[in-house]
TITOR-100870 format. One record per residue (C-alpha): residue in one letter; z, x negated, y. Coordinates in Angstrom, 1 decimal. Last residue first. Example, Ala and Ser with C-alpha at 12.3 -4.5 7.8 and 13.67 -1.06 7.14 Angstrom:
2
ATOM residu     c3     c1     c2
ATOM      s    7.1  -13.7   -1.1
ATOM      a    7.8  -12.3   -4.5
***
This chain:
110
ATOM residu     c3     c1     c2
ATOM      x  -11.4    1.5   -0.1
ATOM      x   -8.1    0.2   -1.5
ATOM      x   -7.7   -2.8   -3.3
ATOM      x   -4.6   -4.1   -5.8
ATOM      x   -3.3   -7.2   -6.2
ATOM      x   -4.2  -10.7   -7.6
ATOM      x   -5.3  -12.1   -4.5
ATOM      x   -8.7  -10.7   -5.1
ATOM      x   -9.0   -9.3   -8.3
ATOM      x   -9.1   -5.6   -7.7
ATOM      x   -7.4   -2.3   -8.6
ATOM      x   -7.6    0.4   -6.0
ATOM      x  -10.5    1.9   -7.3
ATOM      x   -8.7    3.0  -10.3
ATOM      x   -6.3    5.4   -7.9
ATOM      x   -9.3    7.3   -7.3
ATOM      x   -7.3   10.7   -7.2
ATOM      x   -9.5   11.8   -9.3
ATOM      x   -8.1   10.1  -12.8
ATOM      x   -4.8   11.9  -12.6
ATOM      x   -2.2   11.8  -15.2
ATOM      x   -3.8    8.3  -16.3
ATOM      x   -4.0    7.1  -12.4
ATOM      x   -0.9    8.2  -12.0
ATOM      x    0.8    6.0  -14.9
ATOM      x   -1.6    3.3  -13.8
ATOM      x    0.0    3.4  -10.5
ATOM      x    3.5    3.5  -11.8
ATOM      x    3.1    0.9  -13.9
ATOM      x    2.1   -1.5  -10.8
ATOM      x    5.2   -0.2   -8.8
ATOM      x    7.3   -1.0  -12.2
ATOM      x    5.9   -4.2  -12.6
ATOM      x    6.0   -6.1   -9.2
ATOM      x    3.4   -5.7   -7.0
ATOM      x    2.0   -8.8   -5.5
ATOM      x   -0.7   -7.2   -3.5
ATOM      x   -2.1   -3.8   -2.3
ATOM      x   -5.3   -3.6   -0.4
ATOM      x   -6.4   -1.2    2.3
ATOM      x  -10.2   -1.1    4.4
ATOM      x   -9.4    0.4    7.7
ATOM      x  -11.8    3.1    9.2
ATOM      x  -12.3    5.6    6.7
ATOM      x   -8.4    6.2    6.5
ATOM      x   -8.2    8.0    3.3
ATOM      x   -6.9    5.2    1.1
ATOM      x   -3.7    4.6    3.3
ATOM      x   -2.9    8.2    2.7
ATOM      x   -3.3    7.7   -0.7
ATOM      x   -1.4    4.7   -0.7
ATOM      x    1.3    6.7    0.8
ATOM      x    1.3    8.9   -1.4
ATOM      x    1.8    6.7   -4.3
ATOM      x    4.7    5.2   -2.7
ATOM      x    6.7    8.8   -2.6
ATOM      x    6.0    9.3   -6.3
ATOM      x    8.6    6.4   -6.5
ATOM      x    8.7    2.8   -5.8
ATOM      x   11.1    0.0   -7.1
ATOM      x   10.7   -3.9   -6.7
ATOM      x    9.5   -4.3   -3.1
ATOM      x    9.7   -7.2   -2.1
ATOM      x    6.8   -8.8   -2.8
ATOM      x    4.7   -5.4   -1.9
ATOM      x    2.3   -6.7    0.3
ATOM      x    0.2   -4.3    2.0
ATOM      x   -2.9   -6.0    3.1
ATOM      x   -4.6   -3.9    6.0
ATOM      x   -8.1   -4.4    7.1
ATOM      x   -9.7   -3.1    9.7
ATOM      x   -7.1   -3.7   12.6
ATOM      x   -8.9   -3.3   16.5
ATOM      x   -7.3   -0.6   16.9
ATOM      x   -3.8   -2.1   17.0
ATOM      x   -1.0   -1.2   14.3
ATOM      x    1.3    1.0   15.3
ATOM      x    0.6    4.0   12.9
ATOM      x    1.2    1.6    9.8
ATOM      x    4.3    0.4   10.6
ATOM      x    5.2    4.2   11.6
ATOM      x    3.8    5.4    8.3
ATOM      x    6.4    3.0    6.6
ATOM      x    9.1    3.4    8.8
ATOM      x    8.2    7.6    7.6
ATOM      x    8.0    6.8    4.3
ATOM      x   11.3    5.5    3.4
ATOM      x   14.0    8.3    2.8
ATOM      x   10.5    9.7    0.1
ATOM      x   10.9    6.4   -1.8
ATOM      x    9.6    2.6   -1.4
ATOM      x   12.2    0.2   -2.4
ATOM      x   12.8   -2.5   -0.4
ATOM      x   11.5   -5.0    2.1
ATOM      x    8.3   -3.6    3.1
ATOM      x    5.6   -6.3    3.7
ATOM      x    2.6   -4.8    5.9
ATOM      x   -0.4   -7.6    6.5
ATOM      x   -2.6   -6.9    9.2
ATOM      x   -6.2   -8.0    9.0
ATOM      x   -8.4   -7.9   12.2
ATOM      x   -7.3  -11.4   14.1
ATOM      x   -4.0  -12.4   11.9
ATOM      x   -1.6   -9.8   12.6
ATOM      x    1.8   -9.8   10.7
ATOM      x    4.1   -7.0   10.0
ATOM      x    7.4   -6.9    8.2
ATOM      x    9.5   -4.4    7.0
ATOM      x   12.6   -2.7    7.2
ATOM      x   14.2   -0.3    4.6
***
């Protein structure tokens, strides 16, 4: 697992580039982790990610609990994108619902 990070003024944009399991969450969190303070919204594009496991879900939920960065979640192929609805049936208060949006045909974290 490597992934990709570009900066564009205060939006970051995190593209993993395989599949997101427990072995991959801690280059994840470090991606995250690194990014600069000044950061407020973070685009996690998920292009190339065609697999994710419990292990993604969490991190999205860690992602959802910063208060001071506003997370989306875009292009997600159809497995990661059942799997969030499949959560978000087995769990409604997780808040997993909020994290579906229109904008750039992904999915928004707040």
């Amino acid at each position: 697992m490597y992934t990709t990070t570009r900066i564009d003024g205060t939006t970051a944009r995190i593209t993993p580039h395989g599949e997101i399991d427990y072995d991959s969450l801690p280059p994840l969190r470090a991606a995250a982790a690194a990014l600069p303070p000044v950061v407020t919204e973070v685009i996690w594009d998920l292009r190339d990610t065609h697999f994710m496991d419990v292990a993604g879900v969490h991190l999205l939920l860690e992602q959802q609990a910063d208060p001071l960065r506003e997370t989306s979640v875009t292009n997600l192929a159809r497995q990661p994108l059942s799997l969030l609805g499949l959560a978000e049936e087995i769990a409604p208060g997780l808040g997993l619902a909020r994290l579906r949006s229109t904008r750039d045909s992904g999915i928004a974290v707040r």
